[in-house]
N, C-alpha and C positions, 0 to 999 in steps of 0.2 A: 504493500500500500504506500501511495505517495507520503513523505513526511510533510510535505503541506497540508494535506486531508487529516490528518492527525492531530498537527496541532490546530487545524482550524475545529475540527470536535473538543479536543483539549481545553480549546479557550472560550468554546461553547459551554462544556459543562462548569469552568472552571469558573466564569461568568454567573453563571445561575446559580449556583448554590453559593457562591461568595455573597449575590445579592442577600440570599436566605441567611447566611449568616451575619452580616451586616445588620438586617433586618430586626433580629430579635435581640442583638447585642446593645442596638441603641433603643429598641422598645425597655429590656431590663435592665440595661447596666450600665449605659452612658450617663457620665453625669450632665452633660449637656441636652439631656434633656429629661430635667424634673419631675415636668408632671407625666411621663410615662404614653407619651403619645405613640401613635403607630406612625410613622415617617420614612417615606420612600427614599434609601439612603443612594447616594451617588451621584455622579452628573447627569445621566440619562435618565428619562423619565421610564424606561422602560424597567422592567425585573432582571436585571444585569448590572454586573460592575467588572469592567474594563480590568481592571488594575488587578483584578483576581483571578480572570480568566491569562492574562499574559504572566501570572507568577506561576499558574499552575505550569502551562508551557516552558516555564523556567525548569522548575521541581523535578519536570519531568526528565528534560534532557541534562539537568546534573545528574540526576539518577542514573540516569545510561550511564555516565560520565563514570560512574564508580569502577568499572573494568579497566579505564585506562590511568587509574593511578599508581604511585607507586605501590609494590609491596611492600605493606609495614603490618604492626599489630590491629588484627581486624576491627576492635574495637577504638582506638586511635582510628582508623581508617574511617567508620563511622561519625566520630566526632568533627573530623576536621569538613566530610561528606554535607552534615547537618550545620558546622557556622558557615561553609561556603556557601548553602541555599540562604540564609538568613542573611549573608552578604547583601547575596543579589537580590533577594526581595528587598531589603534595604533600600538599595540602590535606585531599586524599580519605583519604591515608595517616595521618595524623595526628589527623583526626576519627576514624576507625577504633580506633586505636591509643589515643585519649584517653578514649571512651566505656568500652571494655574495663576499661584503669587505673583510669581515676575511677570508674566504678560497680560495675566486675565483682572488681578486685582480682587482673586478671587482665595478663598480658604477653605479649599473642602474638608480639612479638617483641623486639630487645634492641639497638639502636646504642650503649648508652651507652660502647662503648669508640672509636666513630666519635667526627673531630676533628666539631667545632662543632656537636652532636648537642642537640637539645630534648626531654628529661625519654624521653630512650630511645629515642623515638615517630620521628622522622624527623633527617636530618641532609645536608648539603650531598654528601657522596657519592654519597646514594641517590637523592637530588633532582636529580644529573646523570647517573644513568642512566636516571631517569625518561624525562628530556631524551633524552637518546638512542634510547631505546625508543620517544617520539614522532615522532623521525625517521626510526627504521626503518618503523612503523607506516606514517607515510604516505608512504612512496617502496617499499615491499613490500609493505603488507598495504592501507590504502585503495582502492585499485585495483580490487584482489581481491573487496574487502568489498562495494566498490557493483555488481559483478557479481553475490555471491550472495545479495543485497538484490533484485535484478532476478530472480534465479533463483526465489527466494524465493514475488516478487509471482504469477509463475507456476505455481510448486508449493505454492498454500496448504496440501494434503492437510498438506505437512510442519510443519503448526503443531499440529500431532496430536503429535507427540514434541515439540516447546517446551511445551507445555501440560503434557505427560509427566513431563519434565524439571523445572517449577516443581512441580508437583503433590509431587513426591519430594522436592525443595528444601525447601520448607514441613516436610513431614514430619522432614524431617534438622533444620532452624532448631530445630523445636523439641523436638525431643529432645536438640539439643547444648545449649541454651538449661537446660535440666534441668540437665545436670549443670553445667555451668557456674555455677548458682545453687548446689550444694551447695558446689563447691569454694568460692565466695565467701562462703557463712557458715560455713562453717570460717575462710575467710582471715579474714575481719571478726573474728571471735572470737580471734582469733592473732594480729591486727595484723600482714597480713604480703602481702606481692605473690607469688604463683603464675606461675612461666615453665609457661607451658602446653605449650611443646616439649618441655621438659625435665623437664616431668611424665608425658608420654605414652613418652621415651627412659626413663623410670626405670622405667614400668613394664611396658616391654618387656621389660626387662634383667630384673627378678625373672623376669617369666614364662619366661626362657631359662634361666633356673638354677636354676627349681625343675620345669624340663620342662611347664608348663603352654604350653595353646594361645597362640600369639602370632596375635593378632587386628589386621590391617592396618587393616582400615575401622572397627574397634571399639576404637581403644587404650585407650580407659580403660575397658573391660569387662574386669572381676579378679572373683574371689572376695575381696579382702579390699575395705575401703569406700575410698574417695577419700580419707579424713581420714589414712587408716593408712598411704597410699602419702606423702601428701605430709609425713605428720610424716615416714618414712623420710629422705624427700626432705632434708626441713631437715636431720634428723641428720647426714646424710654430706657438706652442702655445711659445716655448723660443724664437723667433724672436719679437711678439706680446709685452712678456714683457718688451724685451729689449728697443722697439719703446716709 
């Protein structure tokens, strides 16, 4: 089977269930979000996240990777296997995280209260669950992968929904890409960084209190414009400090 077709299921599934876990980590246990809302996490408004789907891609071909290293003690061999996945998810995390900031004036997401944390974007906490995530990856989920890689080479039909599935991808990229560029020339013109969670939780919360549709897969779909939500925005986080 081609390895394009591989990783492009790869970053299909790796996509979809990173969205699932994103999903219920910031419904329970983000502290960024208090009151415990349900919050469509990512750029896209679709049930996918980018940045999960290409680490899984990563994971995978370290994994390969393990036969061409040296020989040493198998469990050292492991160790060094598992911080070099959590490198490059790093790595992955941070480029993600950098392009957004530096161009978009945008923050998907927020360590800076994490210890030894770099400009918000990654920090040595999340860098060793990386790490861990690359160990469960491959003592759980490798295994599995090269079986439905093998499944896969025999059910090409099923490249009819990957194909599906990017087809729709493309179409989300660039529609969130849309507004993404209006929130940035506002920010540009404001001098000012946009938390994109915490712009899509704010304007949840209007639509709950003024009985308008609250829209999962659409959150930043309002009758008032992007500029109007996010001056709100500022307003109540300058009030907050002042208190």
């Amino acid at each position: 089977m081609s390895i394009l077709l591989a990783l492009a299921f790869l970053f299909f599934i790796g996509s979809v269930f990173g969205w699932v876990l994103e999903l219920f980590y910031r419904r329970f246990f983000s502290a960024a979000n208090p009151e415990r809302r349900w919050i469509n996490p990512g750029f896209c408004v679709g049930p996918y996240l980018p940045l999960y789907g290409s680490g899984l891609c990563i994971l995978f071909l370290t994994a390969l990777a393990e036969d061409h290293l040296p020989d040493m003690n198998p469990i050292l061999k492991k160790i060094l296997l598992f911080l070099f996945m959590a490198v490059m998810m790093t790595v992955i995390e941070y480029i993600a995280g950098f392009v957004s900031l530096k161009y978009f004036n945008l923050r998907l997401w927020d360590y800076r209260n994490q210890w030894g944390n770099i400009q918000g974007i990654i920090c040595p906490k999340f860098s060793l669950i990386w790490a861990m995530m690359g160990a469960a990856y491959y003592f759980l989920i490798h295994p599995h992968i090269l079986g439905a890689l093998f499944w896969l080479s025999d059910n090409l039909a099923f490249s009819f929904f990957i194909g599906l599935f990017f087809g729709v991808f493309i179409i989300d990229v660039v529609y969130s890409s849309h507004l993404v560029i209006k929130i940035r020339q506002y920010a540009e013109e404001n001098d000012i960084i946009v938390k994109y969670e915490q712009l899509k939780a704010h304007i949840t919360e209007v639509h709950e209190k003024t009985n308008q549709k609250v829209r999962f897969f659409l959150p930043l779909k309002s009758d008032r414009s992007l500029s109007e939500h996010i001056k709100d925005l500022i307003g109540e986080l300058e009030t907050r400090k002042k208190k």
